[in-house]
C-alpha positions as CSV (number, residue, x, y, z in Angstrom):
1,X,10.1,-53.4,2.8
2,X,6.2,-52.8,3.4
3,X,6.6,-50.3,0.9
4,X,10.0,-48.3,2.3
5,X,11.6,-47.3,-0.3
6,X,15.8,-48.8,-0.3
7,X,14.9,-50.1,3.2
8,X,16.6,-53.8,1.7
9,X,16.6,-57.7,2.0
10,X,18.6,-60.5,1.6
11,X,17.1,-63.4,-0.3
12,X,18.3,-67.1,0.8
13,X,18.3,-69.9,-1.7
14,X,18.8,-73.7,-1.3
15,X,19.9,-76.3,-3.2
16,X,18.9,-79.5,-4.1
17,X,19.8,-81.9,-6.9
18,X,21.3,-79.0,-8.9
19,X,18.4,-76.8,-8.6
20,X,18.3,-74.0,-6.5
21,X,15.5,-72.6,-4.4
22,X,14.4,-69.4,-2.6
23,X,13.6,-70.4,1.0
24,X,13.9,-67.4,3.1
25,X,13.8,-63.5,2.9
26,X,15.5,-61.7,5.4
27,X,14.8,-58.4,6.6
28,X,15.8,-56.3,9.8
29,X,13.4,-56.2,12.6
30,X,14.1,-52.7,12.7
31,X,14.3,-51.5,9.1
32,X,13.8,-48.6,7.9
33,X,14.2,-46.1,4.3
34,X,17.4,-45.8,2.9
35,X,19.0,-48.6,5.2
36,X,20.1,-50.5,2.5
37,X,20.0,-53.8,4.1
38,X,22.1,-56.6,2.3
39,X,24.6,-54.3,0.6
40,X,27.2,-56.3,2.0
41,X,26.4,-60.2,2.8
42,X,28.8,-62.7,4.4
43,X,28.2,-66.2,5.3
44,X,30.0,-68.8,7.4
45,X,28.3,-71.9,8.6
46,X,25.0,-70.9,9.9
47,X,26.1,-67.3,10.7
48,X,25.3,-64.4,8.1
49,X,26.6,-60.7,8.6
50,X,24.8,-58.6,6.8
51,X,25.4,-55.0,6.5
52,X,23.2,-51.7,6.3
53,X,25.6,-49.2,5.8
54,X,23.0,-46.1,5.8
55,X,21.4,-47.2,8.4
56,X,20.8,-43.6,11.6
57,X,22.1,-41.2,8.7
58,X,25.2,-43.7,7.6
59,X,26.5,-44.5,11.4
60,X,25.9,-48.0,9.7
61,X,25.3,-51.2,11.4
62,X,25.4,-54.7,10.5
63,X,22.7,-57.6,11.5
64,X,23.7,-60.9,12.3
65,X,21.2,-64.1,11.8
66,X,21.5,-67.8,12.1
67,X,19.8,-70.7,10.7
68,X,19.5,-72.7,7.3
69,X,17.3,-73.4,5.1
70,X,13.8,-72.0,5.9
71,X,14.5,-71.1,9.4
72,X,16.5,-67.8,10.0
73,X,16.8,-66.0,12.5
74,X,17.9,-62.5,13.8
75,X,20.0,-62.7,16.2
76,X,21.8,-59.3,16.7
77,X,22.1,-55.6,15.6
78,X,25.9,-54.6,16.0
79,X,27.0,-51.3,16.1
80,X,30.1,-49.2,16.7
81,X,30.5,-47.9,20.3
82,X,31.8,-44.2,18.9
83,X,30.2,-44.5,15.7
84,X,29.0,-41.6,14.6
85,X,27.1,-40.2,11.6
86,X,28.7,-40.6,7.9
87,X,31.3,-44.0,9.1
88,X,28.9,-46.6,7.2
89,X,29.5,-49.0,9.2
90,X,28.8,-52.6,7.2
91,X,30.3,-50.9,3.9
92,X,32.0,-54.3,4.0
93,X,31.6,-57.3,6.5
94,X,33.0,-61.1,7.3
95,X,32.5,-63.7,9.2
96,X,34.4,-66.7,10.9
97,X,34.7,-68.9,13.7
98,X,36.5,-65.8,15.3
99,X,33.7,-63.4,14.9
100,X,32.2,-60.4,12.7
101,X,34.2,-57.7,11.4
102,X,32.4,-54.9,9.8
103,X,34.1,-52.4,7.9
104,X,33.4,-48.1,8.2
105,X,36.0,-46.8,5.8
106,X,35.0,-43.0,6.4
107,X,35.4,-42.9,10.6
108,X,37.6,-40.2,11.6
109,X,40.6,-41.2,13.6
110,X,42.7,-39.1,15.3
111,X,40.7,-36.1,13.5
112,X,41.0,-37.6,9.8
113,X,38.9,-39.7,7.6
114,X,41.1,-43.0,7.8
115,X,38.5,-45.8,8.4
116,X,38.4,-48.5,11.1
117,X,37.2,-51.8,10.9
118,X,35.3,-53.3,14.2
119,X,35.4,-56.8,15.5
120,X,32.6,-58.4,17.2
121,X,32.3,-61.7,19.0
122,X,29.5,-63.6,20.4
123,X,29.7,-65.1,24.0
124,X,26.8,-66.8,25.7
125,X,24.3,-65.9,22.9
126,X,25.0,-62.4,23.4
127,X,27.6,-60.4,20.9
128,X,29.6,-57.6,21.4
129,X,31.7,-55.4,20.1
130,X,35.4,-56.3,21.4
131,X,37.9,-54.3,19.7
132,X,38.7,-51.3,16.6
133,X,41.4,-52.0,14.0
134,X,43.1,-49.4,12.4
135,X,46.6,-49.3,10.2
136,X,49.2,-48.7,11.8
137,X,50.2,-45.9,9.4
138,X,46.6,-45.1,8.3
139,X,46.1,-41.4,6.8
140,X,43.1,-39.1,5.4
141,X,41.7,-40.9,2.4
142,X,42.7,-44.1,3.2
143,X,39.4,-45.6,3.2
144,X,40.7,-48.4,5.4
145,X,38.0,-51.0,5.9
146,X,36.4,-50.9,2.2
147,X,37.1,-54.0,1.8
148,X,37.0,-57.5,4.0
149,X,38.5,-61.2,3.9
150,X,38.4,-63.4,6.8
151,X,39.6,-67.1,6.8
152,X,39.3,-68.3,10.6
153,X,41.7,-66.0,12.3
154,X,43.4,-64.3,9.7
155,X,41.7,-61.3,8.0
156,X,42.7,-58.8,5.1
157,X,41.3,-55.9,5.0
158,X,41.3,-53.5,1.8
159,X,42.7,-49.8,2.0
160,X,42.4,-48.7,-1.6
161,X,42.6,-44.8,-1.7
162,X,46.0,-45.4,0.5
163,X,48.7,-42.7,-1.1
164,X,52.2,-45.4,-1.5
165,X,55.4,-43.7,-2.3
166,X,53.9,-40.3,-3.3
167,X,51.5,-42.3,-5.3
168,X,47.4,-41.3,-4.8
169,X,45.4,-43.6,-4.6
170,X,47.7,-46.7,-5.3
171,X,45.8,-48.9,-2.4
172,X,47.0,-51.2,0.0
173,X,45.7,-54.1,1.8
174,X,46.6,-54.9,5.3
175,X,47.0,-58.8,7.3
176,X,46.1,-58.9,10.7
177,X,45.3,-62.3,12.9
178,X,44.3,-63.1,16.5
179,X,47.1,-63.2,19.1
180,X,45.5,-64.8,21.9
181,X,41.9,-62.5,22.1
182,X,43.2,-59.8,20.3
183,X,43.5,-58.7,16.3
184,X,47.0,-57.4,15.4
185,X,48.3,-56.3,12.2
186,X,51.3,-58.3,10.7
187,X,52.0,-56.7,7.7
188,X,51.0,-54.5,5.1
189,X,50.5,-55.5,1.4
190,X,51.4,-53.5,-1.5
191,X,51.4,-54.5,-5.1
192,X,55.3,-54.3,-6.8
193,X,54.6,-52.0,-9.9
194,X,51.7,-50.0,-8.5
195,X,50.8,-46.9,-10.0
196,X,48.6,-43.9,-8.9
197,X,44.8,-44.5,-8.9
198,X,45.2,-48.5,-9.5
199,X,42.6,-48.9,-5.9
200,X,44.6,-52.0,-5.2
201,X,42.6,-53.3,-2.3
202,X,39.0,-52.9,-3.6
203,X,38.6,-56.3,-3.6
204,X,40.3,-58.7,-1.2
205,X,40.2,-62.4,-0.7
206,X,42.3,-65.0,1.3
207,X,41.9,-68.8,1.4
208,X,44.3,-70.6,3.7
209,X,47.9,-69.1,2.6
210,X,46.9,-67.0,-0.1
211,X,45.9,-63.6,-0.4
212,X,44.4,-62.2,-3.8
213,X,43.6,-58.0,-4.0
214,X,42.5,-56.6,-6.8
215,X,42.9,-53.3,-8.7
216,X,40.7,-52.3,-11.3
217,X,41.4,-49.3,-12.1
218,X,44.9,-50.5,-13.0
219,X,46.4,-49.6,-16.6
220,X,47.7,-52.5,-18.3
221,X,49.9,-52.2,-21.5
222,X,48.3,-48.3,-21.8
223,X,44.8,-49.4,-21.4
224,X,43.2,-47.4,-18.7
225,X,41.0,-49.0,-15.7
226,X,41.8,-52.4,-17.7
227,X,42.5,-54.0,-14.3
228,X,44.9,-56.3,-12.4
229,X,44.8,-58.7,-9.5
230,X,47.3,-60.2,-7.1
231,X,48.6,-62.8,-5.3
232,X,50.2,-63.0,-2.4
233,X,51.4,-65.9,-0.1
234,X,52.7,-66.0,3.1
235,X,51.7,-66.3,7.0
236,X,52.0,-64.3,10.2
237,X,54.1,-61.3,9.4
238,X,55.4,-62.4,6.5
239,X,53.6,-62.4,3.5
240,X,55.2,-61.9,-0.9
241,X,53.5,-60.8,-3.8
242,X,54.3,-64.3,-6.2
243,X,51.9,-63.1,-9.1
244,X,50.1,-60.2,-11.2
245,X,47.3,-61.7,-12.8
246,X,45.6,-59.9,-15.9
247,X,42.8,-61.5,-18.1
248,X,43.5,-63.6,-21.4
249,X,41.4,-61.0,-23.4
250,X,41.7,-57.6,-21.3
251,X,41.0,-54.3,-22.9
252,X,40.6,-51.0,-21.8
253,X,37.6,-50.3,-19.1
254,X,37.4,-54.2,-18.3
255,X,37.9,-53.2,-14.6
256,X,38.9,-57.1,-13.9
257,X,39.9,-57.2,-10.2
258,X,36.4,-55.7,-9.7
259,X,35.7,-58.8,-7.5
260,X,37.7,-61.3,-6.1
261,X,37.5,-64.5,-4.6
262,X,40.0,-67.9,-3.8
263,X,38.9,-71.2,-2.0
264,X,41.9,-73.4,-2.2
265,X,43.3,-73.6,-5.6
266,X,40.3,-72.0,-7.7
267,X,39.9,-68.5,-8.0
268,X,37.3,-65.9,-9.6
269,X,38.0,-62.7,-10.8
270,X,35.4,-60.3,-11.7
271,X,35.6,-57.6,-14.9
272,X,32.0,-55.3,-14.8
273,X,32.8,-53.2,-17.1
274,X,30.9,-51.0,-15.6
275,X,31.4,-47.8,-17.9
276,X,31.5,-50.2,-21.7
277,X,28.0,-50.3,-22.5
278,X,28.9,-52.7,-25.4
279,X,29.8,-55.6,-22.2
280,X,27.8,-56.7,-19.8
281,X,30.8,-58.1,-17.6
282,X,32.6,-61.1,-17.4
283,X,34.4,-63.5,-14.6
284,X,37.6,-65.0,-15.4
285,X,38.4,-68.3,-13.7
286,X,41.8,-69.5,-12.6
287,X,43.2,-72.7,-11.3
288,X,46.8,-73.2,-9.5
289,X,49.0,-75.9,-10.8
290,X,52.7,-76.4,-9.9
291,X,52.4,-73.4,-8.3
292,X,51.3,-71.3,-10.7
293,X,47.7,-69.4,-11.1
294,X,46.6,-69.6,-14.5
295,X,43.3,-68.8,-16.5
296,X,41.3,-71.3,-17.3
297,X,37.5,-70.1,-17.7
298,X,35.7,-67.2,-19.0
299,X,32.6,-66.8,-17.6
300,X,29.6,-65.0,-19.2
301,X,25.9,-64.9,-18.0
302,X,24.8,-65.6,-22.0
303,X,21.7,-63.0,-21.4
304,X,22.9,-59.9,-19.9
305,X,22.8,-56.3,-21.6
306,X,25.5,-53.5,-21.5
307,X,24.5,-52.0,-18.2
308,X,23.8,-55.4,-16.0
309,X,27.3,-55.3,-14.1
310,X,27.6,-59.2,-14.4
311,X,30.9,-59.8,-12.0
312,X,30.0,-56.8,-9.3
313,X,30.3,-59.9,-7.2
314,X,31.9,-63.2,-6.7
315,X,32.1,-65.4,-4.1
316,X,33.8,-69.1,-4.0
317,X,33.4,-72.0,-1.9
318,X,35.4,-75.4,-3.2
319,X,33.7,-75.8,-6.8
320,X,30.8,-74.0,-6.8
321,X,30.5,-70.2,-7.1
322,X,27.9,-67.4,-7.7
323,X,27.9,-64.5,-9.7
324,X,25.9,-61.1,-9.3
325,X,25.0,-59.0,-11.8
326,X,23.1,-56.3,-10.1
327,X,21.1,-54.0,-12.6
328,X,20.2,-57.0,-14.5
329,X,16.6,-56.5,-16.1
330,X,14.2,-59.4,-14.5
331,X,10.5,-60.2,-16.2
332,X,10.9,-56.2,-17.4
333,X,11.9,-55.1,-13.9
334,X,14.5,-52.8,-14.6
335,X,17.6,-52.9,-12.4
336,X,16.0,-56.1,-10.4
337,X,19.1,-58.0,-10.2
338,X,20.1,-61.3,-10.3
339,X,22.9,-63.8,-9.6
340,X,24.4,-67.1,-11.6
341,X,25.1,-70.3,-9.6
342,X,27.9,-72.3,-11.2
343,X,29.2,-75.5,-10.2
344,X,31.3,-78.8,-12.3
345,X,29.8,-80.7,-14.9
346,X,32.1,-83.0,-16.4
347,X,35.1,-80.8,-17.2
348,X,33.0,-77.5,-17.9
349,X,31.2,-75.6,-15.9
350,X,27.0,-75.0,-16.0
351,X,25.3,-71.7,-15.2
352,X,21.9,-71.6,-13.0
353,X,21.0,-68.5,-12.7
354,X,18.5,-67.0,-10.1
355,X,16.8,-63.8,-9.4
């Protein structure tokens, strides 16, 4: 901001009576170029994470802030006690009642880029960084920590350049939860017909019981980087794959498990398309009935172009859900951005988008 050049900002809008309003812009007190501020956002309550992954040469940090509405305020700059140059700290971040974990999938541990993800916890006002989280059979190219899903005390966390049974690049996704004060892992999560270079674990999401990771780079019926998401369901250490999801319509660089996201029995999956200039991205919706997930919706932002990305992002909270479509083209502002709220009407859904 004030004319620094990727410094970033997080823009927060309101709702009321089905219309939504910008009410806040947030920026770090400290900002500078290149921080990218708001690459990674996460919201629970009246606590937002928000990373800034390039922040002192990429030793990353993330920014906490409270409030609603209008009224935000910083409250915190987290960083890694041993973080050094090049971890990115913030690549990915959530947020619960149990804290902030912020993901640096490029920290060296034990002398090899494996990633580590970082929990921090507020006491008094004041928060702190309490413990590092690494897999338990984490190796060089892992990239550990590119991905983040918390739901009160359980986390997943994404590992998807993680080699499985001689397989590069497969991905994994790993389930850890608070024992007493303390994150442990319970299990690891694989998908059960993985295949080199799928990146299962670029995307993870978890609501309650279930787990959903996607793999977009997954070829489906010999369509390459078509895509693929799964579900998983389970608690503590045990935890089974119970579906492969793949859209109605998917075709070859759809990339759908680009994005992922599950509140309750409603889920979003996101397909960018990010190298078919023809698409400009679409978000599938599913439902779960008798058990079973099931597509339902396919979501399309109506006005995008070939290069806007629309489903880079989902998130999902009960019925209402936003899209982003990043490079979107605003009032001829190339690559401005924007995002599509969606919530019921009748038994459809309505688009409001916002920029």
């Amino acid at each position: 901001m004030n004319g620094q050049e990727q410094q970033g900002a997080v823009y927060v809008f309101t709702e009321s009576n089905g219309v939504w309003t910008q009410t806040a812009t947030l920026t770090a007190n400290d900002g500078l170029r290149f921080d990218i501020f708001g690459s990674e956002v996460a919201l629970s309550g009246n606590v937002a994470a928000i990373g800034a992954y390039q922040s002192n040469h990429s030793v990353g940090a993330v920014y906490v802030f409270t409030g609603s509405g209008s009224a935000w305020t910083q409250k915190a700059k987290l960083t890694a006690d041993d973080g050094v140059r090049g971890d990115c700290l913030g690549w990915s971040v959530a947020v619960s009642s149990a804290g902030v974990l912020a993901g640096a999938p490029f920290a060296i541990v034990d002398g090899s880029e494996v990633g580590a993800v970082y929990v921090f916890e507020e006491s008094g006002g004041n928060w702190s960084q309490t413990q590092k989280l690494t897999a338990d059979n984490g190796a060089s190219g892992d990239f550990f920590g590119d991905a983040i899903a918390m739901d009160g005390e359980v986390a997943v966390i994404g590992a998807d350049g993680a080699t499985i049974g001689g397989n590069q690049v497969q991905g994994a996704a790993y389930v850890f939860d608070t024992s007493g004060a303390t994150w442990v892992q319970k299990t690891e999560l694989t998908s059960d017909d993985g295949a080199a270079f799928d990146n299962f674990g670029r995307f993870v999401a978890i609501s309650g019981t279930t787990v959903f990771v996607g793999a977009p780079y997954a070829v489906i019926d010999g369509n390459a980087f078509e895509g693929a998401a799964y579900v998983f369901e389970g608690a503590g250490g045990t935890w089974g794959q119970t579906q492969k999801l793949i859209a109605s319509d998917g075709a070859a660089n759809g990339y759908f498990g680009w994005s992922v996201a599950v509140s309750g029995t409603s889920a979003l999956i996101g397909a960018n398309s990010y190298s078919n200039n023809t698409n400009p991205g679409l978000v599938y919706k599913f439902d779960k009935s008798s058990g079973i997930w099931a597509q339902t919706q396919e979501l399309a932002s109506g006005d995008g172009t070939g290069v806007d990305f629309f489903g880079w992002s989902v998130a999902l909270d009960g019925t209402n859900a936003v899209v982003g479509e990043p490079f979107a083209e605003v009032h001829g502002v190339f690559d401005q951005g924007a995002a599509y709220f969606y919530a019921p009407a009748s038994d459809a859904i309505f688009a409001n988008g916002f920029d």
